[in-house]
PAGU-950617 format. One record per atom (N, C-alpha, C): residue number from 0; residue in three letters; atom name; x, y, z. Coordinates in nm, 3 decimals. Layout:
REM residues N
SITE  resi  resn  name     east    north       up
SITE   NUM   ALA    CA        X        Y        Z
...
This chain:
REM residues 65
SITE  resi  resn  name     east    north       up
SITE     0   UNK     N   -0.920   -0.060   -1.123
SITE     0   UNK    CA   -0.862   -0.055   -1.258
SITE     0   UNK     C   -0.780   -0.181   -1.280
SITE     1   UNK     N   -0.789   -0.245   -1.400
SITE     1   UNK    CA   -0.683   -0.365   -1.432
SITE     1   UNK     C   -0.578   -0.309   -1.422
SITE     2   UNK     N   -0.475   -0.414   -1.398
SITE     2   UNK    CA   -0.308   -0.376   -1.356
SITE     2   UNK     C   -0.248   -0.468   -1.489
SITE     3   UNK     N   -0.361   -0.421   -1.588
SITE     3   UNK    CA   -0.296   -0.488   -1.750
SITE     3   UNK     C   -0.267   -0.331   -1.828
SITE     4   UNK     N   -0.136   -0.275   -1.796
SITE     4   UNK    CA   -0.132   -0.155   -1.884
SITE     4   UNK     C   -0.112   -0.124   -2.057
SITE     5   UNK     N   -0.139   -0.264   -2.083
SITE     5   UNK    CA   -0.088   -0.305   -2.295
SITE     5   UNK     C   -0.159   -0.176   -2.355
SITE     6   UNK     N   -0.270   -0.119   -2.354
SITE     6   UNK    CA   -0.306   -0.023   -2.386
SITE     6   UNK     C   -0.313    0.086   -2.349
SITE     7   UNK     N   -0.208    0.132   -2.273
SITE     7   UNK    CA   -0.166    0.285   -2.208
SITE     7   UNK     C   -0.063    0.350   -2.308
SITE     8   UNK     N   -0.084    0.441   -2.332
SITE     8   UNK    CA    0.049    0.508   -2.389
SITE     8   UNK     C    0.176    0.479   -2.333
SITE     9   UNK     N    0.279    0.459   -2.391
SITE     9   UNK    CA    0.405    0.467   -2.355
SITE     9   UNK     C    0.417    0.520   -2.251
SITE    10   UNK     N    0.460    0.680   -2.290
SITE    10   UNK    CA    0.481    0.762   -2.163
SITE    10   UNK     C    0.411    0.783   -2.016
SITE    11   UNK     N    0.272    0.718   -2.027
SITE    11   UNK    CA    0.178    0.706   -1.899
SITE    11   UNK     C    0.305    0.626   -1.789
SITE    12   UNK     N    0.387    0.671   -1.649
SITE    12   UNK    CA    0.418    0.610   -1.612
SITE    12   UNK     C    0.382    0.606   -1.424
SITE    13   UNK     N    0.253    0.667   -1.474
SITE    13   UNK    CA    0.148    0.700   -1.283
SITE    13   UNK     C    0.030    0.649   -1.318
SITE    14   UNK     N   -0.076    0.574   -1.262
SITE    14   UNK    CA   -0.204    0.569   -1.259
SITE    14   UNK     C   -0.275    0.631   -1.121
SITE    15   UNK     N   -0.394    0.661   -1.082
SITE    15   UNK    CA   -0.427    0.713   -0.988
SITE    15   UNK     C   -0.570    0.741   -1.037
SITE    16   UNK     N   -0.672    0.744   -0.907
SITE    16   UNK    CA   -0.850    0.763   -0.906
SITE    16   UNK     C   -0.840    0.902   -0.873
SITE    17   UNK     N   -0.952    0.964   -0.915
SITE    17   UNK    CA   -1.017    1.050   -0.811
SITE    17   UNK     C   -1.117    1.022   -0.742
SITE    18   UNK     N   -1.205    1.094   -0.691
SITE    18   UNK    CA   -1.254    1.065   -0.574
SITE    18   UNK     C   -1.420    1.046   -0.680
SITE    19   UNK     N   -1.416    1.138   -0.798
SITE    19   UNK    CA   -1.552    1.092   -0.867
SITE    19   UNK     C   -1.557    0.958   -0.928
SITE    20   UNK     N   -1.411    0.886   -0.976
SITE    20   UNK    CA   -1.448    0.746   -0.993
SITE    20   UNK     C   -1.286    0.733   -1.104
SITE    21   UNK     N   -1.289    0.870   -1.210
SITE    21   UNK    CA   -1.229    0.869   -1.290
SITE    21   UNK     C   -1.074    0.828   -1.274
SITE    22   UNK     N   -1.014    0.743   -1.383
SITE    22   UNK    CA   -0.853    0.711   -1.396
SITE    22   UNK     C   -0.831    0.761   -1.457
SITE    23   UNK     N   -0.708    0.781   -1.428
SITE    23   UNK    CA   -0.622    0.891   -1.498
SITE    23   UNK     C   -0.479    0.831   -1.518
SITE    24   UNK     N   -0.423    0.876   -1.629
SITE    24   UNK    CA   -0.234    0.840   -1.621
SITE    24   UNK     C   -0.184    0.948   -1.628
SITE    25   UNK     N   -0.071    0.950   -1.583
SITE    25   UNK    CA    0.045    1.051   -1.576
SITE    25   UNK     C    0.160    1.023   -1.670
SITE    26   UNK     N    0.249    1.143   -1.680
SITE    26   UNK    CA    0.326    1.102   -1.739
SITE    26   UNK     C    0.466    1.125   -1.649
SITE    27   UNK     N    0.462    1.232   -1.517
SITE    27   UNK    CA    0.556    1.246   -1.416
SITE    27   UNK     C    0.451    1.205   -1.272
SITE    28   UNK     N    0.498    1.192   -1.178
SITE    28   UNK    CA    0.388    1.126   -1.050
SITE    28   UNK     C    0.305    1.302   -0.999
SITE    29   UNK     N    0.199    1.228   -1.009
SITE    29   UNK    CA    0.081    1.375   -0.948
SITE    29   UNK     C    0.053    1.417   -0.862
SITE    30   UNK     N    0.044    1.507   -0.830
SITE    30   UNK    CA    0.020    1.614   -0.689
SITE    30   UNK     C   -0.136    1.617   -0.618
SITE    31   UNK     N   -0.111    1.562   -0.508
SITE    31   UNK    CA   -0.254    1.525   -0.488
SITE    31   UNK     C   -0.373    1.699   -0.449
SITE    32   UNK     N   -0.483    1.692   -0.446
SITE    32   UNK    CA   -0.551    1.822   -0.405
SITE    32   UNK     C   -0.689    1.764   -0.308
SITE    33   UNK     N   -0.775    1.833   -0.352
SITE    33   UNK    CA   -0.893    1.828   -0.211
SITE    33   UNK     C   -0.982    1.699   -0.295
SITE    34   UNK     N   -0.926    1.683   -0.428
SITE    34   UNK    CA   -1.079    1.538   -0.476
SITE    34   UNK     C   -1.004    1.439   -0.588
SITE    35   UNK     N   -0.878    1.475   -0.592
SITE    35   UNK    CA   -0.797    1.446   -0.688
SITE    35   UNK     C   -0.656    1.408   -0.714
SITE    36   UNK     N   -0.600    1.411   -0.839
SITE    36   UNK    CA   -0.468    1.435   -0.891
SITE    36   UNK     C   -0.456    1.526   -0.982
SITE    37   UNK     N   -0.337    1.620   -1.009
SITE    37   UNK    CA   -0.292    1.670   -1.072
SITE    37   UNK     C   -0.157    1.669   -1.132
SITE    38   UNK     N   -0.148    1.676   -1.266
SITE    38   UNK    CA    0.041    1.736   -1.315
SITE    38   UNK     C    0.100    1.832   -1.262
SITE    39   UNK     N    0.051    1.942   -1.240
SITE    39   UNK    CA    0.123    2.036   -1.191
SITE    39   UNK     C    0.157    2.090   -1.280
SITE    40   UNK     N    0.147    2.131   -1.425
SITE    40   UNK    CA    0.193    2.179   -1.560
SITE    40   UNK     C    0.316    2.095   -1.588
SITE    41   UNK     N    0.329    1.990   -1.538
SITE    41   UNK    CA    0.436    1.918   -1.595
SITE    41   UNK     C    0.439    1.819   -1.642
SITE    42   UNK     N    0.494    1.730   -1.786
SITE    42   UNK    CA    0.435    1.626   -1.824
SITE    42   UNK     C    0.243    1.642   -1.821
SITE    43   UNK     N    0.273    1.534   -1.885
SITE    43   UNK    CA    0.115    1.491   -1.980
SITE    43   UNK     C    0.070    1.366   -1.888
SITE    44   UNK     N   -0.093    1.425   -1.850
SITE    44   UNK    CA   -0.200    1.322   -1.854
SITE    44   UNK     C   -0.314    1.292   -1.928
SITE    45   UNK     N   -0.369    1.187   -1.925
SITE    45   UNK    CA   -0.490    1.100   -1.979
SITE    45   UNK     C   -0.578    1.079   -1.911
SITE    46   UNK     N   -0.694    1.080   -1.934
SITE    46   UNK    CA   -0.815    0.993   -1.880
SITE    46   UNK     C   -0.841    0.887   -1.947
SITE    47   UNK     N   -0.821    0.770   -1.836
SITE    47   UNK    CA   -0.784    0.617   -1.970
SITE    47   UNK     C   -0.934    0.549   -1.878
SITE    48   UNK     N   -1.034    0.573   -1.783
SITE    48   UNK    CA   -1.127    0.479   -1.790
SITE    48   UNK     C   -1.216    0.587   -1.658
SITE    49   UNK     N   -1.357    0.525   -1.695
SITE    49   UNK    CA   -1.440    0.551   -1.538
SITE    49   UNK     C   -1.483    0.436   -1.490
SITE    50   UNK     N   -1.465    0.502   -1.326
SITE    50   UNK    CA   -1.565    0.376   -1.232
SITE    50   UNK     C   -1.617    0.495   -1.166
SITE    51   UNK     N   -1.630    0.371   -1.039
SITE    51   UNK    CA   -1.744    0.413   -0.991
SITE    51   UNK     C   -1.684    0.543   -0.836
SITE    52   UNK     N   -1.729    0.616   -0.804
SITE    52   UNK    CA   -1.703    0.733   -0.679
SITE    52   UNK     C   -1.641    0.646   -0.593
SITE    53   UNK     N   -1.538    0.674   -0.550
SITE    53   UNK    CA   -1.433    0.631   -0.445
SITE    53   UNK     C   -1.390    0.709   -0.320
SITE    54   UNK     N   -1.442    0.674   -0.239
SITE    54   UNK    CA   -1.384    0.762   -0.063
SITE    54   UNK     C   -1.251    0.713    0.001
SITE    55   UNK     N   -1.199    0.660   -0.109
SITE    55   UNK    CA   -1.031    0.582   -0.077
SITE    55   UNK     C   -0.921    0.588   -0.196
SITE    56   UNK     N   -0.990    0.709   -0.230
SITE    56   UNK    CA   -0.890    0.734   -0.414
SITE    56   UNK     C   -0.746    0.788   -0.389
SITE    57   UNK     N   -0.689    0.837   -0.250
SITE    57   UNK    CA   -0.592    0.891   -0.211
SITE    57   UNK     C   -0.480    0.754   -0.172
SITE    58   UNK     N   -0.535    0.632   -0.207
SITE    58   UNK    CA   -0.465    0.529   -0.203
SITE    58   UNK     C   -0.451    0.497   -0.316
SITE    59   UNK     N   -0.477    0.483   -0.409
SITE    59   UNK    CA   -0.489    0.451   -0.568
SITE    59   UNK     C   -0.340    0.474   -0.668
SITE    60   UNK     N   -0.290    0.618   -0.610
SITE    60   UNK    CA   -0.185    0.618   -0.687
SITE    60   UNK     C   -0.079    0.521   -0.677
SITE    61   UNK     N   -0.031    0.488   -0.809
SITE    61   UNK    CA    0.024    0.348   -0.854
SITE    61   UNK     C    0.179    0.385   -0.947
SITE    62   UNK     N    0.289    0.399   -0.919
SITE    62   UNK    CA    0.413    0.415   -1.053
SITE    62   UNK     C    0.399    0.223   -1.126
SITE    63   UNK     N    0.318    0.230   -1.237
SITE    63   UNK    CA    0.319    0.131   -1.376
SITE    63   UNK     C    0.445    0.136   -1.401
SITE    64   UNK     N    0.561    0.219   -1.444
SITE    64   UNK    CA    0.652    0.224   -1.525
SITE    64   UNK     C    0.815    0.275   -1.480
């Protein structure tokens, strides 16, 4: 994913992959699970882009903000 966030929402202040390819933003930092990220019912996420399937997406999460 570019590390150019000009077009993220404000409040997006987590980025992070899953393991199918998809980015995602957060709006509090996400709880990881068996293929993914999650909110946890707290704060708001986005799906801001796809790539491609990743077997190293548990490194990905990023605090942008």
């Amino acid at each position: 994913m570019n590390a150019d966030c000009a077009g993220l929402p404000e409040w997006v202040a987590w980025l992070a992959q899953d393991a199918d390819g998809a980015w995602w933003g957060y709006q509090v930092e996400p709880l990881e699970y068996h293929r993914g990220w999650y909110e946890n019912e707290t704060g708001r996420c986005i799906c801001v882009a796809r790539g491609e399937p990743n077997g190293k997406w548990v490194g990905t999460l990023r605090k942008i903000r």
